[in-house]
N, C-alpha and C positions, 0 to 999 in steps of 0.2 A: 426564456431560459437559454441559455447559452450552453452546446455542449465540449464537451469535450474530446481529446484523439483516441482511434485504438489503439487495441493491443500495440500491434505493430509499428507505430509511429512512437509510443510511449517506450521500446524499445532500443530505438536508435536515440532517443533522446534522451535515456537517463545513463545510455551505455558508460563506464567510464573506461581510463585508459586500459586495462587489462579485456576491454572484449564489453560487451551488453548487460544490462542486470536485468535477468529475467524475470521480466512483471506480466501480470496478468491483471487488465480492468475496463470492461468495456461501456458503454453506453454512459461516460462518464457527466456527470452535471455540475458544473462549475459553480454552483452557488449555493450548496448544502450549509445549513447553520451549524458551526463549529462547538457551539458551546451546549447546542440542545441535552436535553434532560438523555433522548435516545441514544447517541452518538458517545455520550457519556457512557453510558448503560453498556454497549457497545464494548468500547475501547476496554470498561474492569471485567467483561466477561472474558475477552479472547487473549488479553494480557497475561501470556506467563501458560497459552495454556502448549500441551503436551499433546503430541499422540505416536503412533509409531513410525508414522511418517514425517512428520513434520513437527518445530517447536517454535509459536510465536515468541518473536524476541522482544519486539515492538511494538506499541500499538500507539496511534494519534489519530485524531478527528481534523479533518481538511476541509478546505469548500470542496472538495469531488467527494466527503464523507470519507468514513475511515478508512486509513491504509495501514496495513499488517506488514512487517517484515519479519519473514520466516527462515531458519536452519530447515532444508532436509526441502521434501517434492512441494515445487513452487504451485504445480497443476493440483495437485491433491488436497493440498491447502487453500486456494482458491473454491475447487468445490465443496469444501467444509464450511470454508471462514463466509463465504458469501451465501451458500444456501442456506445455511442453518444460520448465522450471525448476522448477517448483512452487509459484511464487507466491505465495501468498492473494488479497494486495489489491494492484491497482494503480491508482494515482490520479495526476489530471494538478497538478504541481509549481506550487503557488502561488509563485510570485517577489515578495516582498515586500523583495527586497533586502538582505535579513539572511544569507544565502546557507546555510551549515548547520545554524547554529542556527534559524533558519525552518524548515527542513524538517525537522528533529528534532521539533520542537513539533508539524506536520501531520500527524507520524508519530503524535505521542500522540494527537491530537485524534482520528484516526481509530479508533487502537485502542479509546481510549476509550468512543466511539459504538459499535463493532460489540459491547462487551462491557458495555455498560449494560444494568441491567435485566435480562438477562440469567443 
């Protein structure tokens, strides 16, 4: 198995030019099956959902397994989305105004980073 970087490296790697985009995901595993039945399961459960902290905006199934990008506490979100859902990665939703194709692309750029090198 192949893994992948933490938190903190995942950090400076997805940073873009306005400063870092803060993600959280650690102990990542580069070779999670994308299309699986659970991953699926996954992604229509935390898709869209709400709470007072946070709002998934986003959800996709990656080789490091699903990454969530959230409005609103990236940490809060992480202990939700990953203890109770499963998670992997959650990261706060760069709004570049491009709206899903922007965030599809953040989605790569992270898998990307936690599976480099690697």
């Amino acid at each position: 198995m192949r893994r992948g970087l933490a938190t903190a490296v995942l950090l400076l790697a997805v940073g873009c030019s306005s400063g870092p985009t803060s993600v959280i995901g650690l102990d990542l595993v580069c070779d999670q099956d994308r299309s699986s039945a659970q991953a699926k399961d996954v992604v229509e459960r935390v898709g869209g959902l709400r709470t007072d902290d946070f709002l998934v905006r986003l959800a996709r199934s990656t080789e490091v397994g699903v990454v969530a990008l959230v409005d609103g506490d990236v940490q809060d979100a992480y202990t939700v989305l990953h203890g109770d859902y499963g998670v992997s990665v959650v990261a706060q939703v760069a709004d570049d105004g491009q709206g899903t194709a922007d965030g599809l692309a953040q989605v790569d750029r992270i898998t990307r980073a936690a599976c480099e090198g690697s």
